[in-house]
Each structure stands twice: as C-alpha cells, then as structure tokens.
PDB file with one MODEL, atoms N, CA, C and O in Angstrom:
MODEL        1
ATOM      1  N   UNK A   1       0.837  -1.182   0.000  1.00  0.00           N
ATOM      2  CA  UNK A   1       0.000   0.000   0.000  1.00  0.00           C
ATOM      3  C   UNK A   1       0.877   1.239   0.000  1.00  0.00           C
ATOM      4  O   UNK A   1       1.807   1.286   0.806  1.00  0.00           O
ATOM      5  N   UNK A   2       0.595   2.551  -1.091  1.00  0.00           N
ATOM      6  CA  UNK A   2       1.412   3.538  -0.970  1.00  0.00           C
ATOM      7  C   UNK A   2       1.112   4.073   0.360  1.00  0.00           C
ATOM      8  O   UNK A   2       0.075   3.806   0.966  1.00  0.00           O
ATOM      9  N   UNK A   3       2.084   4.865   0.820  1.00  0.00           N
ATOM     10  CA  UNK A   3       1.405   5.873   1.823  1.00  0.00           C
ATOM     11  C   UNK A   3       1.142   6.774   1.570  1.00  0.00           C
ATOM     12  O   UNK A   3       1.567   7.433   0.621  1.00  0.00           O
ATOM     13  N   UNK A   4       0.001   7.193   2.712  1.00  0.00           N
ATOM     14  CA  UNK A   4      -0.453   8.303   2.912  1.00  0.00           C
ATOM     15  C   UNK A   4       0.250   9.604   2.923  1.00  0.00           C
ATOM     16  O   UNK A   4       1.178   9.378   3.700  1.00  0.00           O
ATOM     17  N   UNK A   5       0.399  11.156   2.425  1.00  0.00           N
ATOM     18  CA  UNK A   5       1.041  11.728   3.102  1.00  0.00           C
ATOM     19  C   UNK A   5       0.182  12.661   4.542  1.00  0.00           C
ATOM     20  O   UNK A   5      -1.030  12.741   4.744  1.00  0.00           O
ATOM     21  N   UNK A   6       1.054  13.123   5.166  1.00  0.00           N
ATOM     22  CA  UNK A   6       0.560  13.634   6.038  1.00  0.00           C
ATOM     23  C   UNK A   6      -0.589  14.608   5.896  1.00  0.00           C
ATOM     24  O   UNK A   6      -1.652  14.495   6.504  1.00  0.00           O
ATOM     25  N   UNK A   7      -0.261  15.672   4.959  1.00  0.00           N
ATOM     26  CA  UNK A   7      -1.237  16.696   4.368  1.00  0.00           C
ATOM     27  C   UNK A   7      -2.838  15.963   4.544  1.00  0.00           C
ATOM     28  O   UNK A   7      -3.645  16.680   5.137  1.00  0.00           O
ATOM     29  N   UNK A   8      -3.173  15.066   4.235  1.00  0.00           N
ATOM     30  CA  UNK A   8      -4.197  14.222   3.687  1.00  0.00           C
ATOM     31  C   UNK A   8      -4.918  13.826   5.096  1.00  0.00           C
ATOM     32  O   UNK A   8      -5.851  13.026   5.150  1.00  0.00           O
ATOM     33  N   UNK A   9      -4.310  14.554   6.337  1.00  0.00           N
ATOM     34  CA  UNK A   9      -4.792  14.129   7.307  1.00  0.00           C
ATOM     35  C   UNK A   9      -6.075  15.128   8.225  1.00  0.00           C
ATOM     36  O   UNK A   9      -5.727  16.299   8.377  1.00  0.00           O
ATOM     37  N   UNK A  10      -7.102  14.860   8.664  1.00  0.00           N
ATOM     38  CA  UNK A  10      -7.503  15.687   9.444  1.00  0.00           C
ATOM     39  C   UNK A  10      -7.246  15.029  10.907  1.00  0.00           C
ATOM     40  O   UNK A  10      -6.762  13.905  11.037  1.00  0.00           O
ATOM     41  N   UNK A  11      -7.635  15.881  12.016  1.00  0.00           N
ATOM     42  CA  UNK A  11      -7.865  15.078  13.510  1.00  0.00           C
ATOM     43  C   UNK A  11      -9.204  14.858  13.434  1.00  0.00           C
ATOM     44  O   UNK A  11      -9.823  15.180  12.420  1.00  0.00           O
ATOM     45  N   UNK A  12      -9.770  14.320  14.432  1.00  0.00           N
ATOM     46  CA  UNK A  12     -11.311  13.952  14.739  1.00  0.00           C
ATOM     47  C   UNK A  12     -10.994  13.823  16.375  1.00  0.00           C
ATOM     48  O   UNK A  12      -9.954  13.578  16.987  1.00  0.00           O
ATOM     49  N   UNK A  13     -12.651  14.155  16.897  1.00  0.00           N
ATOM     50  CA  UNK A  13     -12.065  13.763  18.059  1.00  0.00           C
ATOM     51  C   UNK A  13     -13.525  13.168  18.224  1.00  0.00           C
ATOM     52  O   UNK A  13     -14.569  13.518  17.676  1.00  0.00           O
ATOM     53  N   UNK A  14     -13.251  12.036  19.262  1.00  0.00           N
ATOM     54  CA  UNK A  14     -14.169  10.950  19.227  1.00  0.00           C
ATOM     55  C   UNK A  14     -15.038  11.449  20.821  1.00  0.00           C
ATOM     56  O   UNK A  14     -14.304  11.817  21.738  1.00  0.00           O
ATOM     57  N   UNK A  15     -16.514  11.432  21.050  1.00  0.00           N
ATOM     58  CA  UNK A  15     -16.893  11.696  22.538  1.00  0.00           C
ATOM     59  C   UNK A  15     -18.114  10.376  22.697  1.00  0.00           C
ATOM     60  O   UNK A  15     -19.091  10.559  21.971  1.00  0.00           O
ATOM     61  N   UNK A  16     -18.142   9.561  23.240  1.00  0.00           N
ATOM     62  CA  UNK A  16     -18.966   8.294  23.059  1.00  0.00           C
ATOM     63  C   UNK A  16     -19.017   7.722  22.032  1.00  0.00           C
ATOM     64  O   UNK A  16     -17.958   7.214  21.661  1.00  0.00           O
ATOM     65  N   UNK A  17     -20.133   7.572  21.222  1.00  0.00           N
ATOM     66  CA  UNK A  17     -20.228   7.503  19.952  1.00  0.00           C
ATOM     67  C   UNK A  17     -20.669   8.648  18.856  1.00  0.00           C
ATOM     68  O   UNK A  17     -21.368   8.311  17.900  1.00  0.00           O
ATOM     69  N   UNK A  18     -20.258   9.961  19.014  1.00  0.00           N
ATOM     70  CA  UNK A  18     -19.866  10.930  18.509  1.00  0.00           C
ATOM     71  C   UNK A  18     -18.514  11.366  17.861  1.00  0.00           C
ATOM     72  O   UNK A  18     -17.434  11.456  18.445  1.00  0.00           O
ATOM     73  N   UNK A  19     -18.716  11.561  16.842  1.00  0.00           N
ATOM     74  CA  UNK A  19     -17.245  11.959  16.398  1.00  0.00           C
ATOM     75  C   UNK A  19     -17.583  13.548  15.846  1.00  0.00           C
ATOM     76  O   UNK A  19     -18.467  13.882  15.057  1.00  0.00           O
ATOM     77  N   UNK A  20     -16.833  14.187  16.359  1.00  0.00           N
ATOM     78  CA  UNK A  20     -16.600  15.371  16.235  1.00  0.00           C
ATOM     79  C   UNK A  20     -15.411  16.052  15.373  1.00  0.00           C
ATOM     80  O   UNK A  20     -14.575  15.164  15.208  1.00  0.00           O
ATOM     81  N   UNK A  21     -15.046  17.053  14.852  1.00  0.00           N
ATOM     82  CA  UNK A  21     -14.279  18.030  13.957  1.00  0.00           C
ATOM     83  C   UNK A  21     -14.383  19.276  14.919  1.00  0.00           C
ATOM     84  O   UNK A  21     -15.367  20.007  15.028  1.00  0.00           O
ATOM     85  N   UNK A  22     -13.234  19.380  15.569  1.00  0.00           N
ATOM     86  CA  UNK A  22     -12.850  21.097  15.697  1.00  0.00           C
ATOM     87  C   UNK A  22     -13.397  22.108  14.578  1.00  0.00           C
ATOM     88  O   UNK A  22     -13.993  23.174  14.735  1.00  0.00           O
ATOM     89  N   UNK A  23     -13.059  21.527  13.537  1.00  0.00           N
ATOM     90  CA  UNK A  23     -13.127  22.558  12.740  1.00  0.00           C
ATOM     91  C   UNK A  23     -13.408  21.924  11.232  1.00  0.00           C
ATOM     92  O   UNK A  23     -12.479  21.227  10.823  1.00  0.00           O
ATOM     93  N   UNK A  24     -14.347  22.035  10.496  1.00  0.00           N
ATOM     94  CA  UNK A  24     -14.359  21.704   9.117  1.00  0.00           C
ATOM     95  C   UNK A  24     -13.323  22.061   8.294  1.00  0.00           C
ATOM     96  O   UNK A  24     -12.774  23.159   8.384  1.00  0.00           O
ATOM     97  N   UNK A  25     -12.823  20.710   7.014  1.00  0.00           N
ATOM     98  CA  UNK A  25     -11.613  21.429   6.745  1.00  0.00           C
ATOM     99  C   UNK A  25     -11.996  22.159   5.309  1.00  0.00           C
ATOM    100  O   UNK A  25     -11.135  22.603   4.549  1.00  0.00           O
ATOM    101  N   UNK A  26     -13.616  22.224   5.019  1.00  0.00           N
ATOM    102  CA  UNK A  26     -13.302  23.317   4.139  1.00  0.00           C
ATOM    103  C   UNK A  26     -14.354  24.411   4.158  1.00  0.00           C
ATOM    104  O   UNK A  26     -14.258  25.196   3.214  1.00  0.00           O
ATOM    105  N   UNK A  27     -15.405  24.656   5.077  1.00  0.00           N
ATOM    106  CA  UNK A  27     -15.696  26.131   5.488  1.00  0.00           C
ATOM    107  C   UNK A  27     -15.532  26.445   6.843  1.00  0.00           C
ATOM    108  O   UNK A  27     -16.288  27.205   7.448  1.00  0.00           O
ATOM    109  N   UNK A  28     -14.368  25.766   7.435  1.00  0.00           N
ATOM    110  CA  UNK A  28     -14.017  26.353   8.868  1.00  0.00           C
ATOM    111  C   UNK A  28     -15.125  26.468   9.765  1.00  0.00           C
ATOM    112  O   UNK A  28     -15.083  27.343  10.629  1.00  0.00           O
ATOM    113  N   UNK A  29     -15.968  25.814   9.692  1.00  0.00           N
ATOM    114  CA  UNK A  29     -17.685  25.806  10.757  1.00  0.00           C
ATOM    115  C   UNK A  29     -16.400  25.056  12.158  1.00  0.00           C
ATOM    116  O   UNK A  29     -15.439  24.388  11.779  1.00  0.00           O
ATOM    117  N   UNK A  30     -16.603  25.288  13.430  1.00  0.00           N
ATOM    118  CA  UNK A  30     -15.990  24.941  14.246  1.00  0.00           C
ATOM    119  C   UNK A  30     -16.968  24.051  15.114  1.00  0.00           C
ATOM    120  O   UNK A  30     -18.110  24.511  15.114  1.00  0.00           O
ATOM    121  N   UNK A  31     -16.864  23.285  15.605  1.00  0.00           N
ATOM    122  CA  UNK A  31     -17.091  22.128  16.624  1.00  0.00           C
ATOM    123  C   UNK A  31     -18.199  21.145  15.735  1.00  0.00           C
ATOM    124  O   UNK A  31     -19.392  21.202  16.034  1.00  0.00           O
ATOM    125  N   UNK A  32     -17.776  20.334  14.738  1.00  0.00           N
ATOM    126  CA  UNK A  32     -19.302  20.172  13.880  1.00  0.00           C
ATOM    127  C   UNK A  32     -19.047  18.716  14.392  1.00  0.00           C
ATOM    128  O   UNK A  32     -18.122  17.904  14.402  1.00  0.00           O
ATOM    129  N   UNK A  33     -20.235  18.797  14.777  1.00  0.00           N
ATOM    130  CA  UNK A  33     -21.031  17.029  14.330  1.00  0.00           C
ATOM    131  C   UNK A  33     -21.692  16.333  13.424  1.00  0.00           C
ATOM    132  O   UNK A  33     -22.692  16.573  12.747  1.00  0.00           O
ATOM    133  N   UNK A  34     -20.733  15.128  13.549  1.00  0.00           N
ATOM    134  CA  UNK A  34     -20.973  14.233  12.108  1.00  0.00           C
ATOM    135  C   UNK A  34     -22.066  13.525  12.190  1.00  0.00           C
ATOM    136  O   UNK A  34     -22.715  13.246  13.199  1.00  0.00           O
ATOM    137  N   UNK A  35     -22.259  13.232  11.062  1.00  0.00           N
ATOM    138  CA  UNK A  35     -22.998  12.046  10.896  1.00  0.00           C
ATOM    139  C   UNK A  35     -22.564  10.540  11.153  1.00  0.00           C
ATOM    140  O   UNK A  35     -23.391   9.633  11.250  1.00  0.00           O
ATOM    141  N   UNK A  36     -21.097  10.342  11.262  1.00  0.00           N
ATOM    142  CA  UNK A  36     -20.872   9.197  11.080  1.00  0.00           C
ATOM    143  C   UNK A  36     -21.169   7.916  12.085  1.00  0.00           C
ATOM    144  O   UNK A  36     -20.989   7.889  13.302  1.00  0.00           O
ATOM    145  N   UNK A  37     -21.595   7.025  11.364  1.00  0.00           N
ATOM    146  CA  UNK A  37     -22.060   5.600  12.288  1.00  0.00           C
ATOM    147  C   UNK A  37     -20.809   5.306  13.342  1.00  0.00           C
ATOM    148  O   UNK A  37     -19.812   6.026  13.383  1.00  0.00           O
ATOM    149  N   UNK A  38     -21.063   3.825  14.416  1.00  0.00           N
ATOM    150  CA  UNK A  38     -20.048   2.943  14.644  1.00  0.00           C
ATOM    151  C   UNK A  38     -19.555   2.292  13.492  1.00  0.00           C
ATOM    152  O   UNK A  38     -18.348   2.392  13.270  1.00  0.00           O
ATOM    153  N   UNK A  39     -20.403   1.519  12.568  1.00  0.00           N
ATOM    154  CA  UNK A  39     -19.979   1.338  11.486  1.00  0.00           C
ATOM    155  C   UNK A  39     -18.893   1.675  10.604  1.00  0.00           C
ATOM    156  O   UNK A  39     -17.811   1.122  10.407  1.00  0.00           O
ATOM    157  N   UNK A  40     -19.510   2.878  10.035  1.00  0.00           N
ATOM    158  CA  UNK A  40     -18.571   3.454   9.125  1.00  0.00           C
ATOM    159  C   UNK A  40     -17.197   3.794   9.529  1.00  0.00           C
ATOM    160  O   UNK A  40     -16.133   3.665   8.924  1.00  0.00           O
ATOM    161  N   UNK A  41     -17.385   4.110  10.322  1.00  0.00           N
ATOM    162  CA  UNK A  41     -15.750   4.437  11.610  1.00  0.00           C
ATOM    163  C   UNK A  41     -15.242   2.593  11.435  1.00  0.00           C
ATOM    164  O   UNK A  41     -14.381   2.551  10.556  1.00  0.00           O
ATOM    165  N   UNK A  42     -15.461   1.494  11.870  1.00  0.00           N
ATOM    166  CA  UNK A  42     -14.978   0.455  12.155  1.00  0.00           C
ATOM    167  C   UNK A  42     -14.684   0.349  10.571  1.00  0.00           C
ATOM    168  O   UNK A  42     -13.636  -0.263  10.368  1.00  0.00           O
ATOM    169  N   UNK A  43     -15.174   0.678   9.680  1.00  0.00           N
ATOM    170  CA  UNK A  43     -14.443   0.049   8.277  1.00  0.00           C
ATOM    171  C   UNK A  43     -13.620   1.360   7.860  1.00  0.00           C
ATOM    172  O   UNK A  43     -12.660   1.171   7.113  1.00  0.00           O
ATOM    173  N   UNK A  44     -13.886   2.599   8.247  1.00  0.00           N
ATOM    174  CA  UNK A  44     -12.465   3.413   8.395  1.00  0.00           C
ATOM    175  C   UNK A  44     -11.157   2.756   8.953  1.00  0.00           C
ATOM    176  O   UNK A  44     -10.047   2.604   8.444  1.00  0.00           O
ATOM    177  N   UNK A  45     -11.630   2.449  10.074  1.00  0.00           N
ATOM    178  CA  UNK A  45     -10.401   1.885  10.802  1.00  0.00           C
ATOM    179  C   UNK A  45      -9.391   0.517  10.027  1.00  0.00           C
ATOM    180  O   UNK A  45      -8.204   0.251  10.213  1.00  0.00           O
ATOM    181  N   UNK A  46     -10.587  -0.276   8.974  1.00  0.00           N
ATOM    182  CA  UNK A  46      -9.943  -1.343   8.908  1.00  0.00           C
ATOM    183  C   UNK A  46      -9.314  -1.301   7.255  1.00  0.00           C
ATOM    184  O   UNK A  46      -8.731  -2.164   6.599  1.00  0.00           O
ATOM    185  N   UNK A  47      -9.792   0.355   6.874  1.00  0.00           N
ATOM    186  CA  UNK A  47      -9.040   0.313   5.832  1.00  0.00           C
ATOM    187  C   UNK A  47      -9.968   0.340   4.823  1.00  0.00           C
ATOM    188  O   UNK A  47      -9.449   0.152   3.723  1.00  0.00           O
ATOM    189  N   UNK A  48     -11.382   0.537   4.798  1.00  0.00           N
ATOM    190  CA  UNK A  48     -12.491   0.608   3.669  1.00  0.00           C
ATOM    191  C   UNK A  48     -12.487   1.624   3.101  1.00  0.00           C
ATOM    192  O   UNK A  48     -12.519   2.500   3.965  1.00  0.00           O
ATOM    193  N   UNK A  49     -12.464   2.087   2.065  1.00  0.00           N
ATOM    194  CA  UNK A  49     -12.959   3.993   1.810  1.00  0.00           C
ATOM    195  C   UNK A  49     -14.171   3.920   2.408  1.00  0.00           C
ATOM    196  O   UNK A  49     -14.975   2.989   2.472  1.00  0.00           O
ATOM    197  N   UNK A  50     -14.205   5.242   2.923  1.00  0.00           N
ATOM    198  CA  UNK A  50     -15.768   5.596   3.716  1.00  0.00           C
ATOM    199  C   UNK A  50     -16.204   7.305   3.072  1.00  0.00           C
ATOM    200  O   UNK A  50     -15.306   8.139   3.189  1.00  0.00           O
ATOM    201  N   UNK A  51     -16.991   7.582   2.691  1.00  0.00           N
ATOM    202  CA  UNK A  51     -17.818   8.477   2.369  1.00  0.00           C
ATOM    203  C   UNK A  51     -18.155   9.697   3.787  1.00  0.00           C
ATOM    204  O   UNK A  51     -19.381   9.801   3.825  1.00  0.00           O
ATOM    205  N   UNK A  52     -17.834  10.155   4.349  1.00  0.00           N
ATOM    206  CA  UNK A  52     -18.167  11.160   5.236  1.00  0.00           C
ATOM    207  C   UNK A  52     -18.627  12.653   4.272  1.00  0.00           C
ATOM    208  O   UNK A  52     -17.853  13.382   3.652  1.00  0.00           O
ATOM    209  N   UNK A  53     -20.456  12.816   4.434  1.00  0.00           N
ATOM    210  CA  UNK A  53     -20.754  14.195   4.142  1.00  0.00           C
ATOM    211  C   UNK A  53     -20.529  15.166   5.323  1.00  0.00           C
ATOM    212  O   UNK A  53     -20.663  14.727   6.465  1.00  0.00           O
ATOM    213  N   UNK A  54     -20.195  16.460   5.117  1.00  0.00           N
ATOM    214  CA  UNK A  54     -19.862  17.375   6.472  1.00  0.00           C
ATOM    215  C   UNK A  54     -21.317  18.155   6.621  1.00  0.00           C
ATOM    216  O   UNK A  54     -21.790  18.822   5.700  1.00  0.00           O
ATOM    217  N   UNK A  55     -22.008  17.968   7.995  1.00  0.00           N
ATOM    218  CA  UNK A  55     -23.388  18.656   7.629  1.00  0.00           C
ATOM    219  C   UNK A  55     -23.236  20.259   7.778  1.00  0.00           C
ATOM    220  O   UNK A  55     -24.077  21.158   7.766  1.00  0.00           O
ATOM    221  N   UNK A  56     -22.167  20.261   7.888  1.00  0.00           N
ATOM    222  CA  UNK A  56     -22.231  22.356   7.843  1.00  0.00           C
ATOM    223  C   UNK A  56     -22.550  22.752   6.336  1.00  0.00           C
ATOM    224  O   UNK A  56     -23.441  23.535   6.010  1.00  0.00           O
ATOM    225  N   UNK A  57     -21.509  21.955   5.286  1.00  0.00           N
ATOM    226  CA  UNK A  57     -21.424  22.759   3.910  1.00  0.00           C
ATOM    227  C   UNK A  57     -22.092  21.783   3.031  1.00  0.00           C
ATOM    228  O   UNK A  57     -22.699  22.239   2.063  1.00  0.00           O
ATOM    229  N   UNK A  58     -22.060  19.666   3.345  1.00  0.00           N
ATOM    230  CA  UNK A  58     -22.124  19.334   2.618  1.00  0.00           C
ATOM    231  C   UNK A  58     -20.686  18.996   1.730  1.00  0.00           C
ATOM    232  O   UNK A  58     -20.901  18.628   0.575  1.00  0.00           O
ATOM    233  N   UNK A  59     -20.041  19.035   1.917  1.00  0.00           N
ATOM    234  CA  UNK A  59     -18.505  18.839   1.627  1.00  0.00           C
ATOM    235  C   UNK A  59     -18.444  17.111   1.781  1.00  0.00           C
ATOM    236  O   UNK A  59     -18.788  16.482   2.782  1.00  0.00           O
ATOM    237  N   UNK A  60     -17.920  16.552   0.528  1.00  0.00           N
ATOM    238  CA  UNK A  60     -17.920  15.188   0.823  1.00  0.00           C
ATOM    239  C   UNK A  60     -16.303  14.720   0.863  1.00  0.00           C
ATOM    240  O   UNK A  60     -15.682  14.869  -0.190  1.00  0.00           O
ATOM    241  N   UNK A  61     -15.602  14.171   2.001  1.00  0.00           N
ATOM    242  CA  UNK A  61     -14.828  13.307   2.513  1.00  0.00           C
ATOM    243  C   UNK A  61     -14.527  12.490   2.059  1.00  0.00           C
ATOM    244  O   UNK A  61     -15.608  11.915   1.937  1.00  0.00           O
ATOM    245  N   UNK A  62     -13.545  11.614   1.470  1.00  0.00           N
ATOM    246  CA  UNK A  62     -13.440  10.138   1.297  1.00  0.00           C
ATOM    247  C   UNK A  62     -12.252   9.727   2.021  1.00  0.00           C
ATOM    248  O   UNK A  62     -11.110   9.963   1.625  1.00  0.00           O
ATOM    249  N   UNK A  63     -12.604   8.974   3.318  1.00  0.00           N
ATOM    250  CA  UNK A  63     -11.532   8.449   3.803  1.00  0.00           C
ATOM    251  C   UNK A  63     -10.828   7.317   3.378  1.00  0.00           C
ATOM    252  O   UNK A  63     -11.428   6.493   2.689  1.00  0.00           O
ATOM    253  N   UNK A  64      -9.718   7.149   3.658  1.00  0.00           N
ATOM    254  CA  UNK A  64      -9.107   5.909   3.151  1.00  0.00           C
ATOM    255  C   UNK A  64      -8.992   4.526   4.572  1.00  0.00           C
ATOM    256  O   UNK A  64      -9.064   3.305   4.432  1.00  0.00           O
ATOM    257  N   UNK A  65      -8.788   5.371   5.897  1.00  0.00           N
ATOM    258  CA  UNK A  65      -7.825   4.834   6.853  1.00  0.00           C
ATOM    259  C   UNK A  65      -8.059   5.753   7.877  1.00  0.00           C
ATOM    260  O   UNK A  65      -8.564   6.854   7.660  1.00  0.00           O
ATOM    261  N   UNK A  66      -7.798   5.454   8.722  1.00  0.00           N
ATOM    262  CA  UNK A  66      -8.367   6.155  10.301  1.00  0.00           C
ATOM    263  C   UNK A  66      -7.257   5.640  11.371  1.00  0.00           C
ATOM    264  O   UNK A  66      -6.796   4.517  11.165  1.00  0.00           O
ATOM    265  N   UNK A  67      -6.839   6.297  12.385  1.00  0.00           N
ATOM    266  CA  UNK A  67      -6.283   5.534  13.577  1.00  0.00           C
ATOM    267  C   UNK A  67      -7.132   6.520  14.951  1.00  0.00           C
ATOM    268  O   UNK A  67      -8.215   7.093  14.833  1.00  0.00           O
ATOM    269  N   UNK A  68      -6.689   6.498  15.581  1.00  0.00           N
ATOM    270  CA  UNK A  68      -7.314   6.810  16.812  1.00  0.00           C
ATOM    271  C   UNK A  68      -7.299   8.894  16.613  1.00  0.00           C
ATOM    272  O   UNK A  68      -7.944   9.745  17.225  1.00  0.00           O
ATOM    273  N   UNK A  69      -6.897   8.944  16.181  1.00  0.00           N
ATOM    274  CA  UNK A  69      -6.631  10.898  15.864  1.00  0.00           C
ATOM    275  C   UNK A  69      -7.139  10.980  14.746  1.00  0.00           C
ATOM    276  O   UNK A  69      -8.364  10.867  14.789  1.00  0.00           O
ATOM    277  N   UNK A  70      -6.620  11.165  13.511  1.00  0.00           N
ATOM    278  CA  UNK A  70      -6.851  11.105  11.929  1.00  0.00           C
ATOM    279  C   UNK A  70      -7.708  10.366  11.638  1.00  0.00           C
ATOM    280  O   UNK A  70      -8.175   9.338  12.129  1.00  0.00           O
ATOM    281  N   UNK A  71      -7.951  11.137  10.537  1.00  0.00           N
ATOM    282  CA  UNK A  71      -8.833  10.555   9.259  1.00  0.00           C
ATOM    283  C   UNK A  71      -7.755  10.813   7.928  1.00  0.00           C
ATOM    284  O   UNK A  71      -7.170  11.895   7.871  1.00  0.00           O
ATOM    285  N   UNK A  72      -7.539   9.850   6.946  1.00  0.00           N
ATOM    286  CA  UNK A  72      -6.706   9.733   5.925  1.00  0.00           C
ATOM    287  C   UNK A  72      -7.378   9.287   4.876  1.00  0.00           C
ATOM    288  O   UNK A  72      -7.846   8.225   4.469  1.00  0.00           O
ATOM    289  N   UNK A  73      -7.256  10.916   4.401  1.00  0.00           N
ATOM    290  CA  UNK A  73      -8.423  11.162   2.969  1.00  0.00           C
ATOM    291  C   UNK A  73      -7.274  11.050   2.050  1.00  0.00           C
ATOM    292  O   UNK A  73      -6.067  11.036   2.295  1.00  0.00           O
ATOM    293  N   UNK A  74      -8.116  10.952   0.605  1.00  0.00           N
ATOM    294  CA  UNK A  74      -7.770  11.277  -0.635  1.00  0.00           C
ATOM    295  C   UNK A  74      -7.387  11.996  -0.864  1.00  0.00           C
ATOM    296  O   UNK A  74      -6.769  11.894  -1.924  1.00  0.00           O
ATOM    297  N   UNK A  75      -7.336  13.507  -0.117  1.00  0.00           N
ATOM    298  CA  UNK A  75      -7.179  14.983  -1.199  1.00  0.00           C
ATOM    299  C   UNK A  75      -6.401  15.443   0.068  1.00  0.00           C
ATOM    300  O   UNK A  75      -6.395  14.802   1.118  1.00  0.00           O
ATOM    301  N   UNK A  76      -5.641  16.804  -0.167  1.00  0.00           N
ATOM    302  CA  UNK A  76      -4.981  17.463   0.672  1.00  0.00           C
ATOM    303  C   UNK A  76      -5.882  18.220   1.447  1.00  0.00           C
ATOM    304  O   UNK A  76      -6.728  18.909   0.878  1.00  0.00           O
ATOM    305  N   UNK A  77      -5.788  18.169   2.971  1.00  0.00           N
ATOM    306  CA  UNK A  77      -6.614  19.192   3.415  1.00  0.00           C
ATOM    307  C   UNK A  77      -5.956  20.152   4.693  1.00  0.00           C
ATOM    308  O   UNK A  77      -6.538  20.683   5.640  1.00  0.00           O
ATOM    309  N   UNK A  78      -4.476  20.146   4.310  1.00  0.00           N
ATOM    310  CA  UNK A  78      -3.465  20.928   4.863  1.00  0.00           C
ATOM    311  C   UNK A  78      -2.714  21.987   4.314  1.00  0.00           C
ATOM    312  O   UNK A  78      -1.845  21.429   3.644  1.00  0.00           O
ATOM    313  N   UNK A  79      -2.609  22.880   4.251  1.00  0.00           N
ATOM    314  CA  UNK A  79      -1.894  24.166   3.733  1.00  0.00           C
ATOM    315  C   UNK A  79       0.048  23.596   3.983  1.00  0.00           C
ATOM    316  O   UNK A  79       0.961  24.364   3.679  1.00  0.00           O
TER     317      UNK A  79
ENDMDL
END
C-alpha cells in the first residue's frame, strides 16, 4: 500500500459515539457534528474507503484509513 502523506490528514475527536471536527476542513464551521455511524468508523479503521458528508457545507470526505486521531483522505486538506 502507498502511503499516505501527512497533508491528507484531518484530527477527529471521538466523545462516546460521537465523532466530532474542531473545525471543518473546508468552510471552517468549528465544533461540527458528524454524521458518522459505529460502522462506518470500524471500516475506516480497517481500511475501507468511507464516504463522510460534512453537515455544515455538505462537503464530501473520502476516507481511506483512520487511527485513533486522523482521518486519511484522498485529497490534501493541509496548507
């Protein structure tokens, strides 16, 4: 598997079964809550692409890979 680069990373931060974003990474809406399942997170984790829409803008996500911090998308979402 190539790697990831770092750029490609956001944080998430997880609160029960909530996963949360400080900050959207592309209209900066701050503290947003996702939509995302247990599910979809467990086949993040195991390496599935997963689809995450952002409900602030609607901005669609494609993760590749997840660990306990990150989400490891397709596209750059780091300056």
């Amino acid at each position: 598997m190539e790697l990831i680069p770092f750029e490609n990373t956001w944080p998430y931060e997880r609160v029960q079964d909530d996963i949360y974003f400080d900050e959207c990474p592309n209209c900066k809406a701050e503290n947003v809550l996702t939509y995302m399942k247990e599910e979809q997170l467990d086949n993040a984790f195991n390496g599935v692409k997963t689809n995450l829409i952002m409900p602030c803008c609607n901005y669609n996500l494609t993760i590749l890979d997840a660990d306990d911090d990150y989400f490891w998308t397709t596209e750059r979402l780091r300056k």
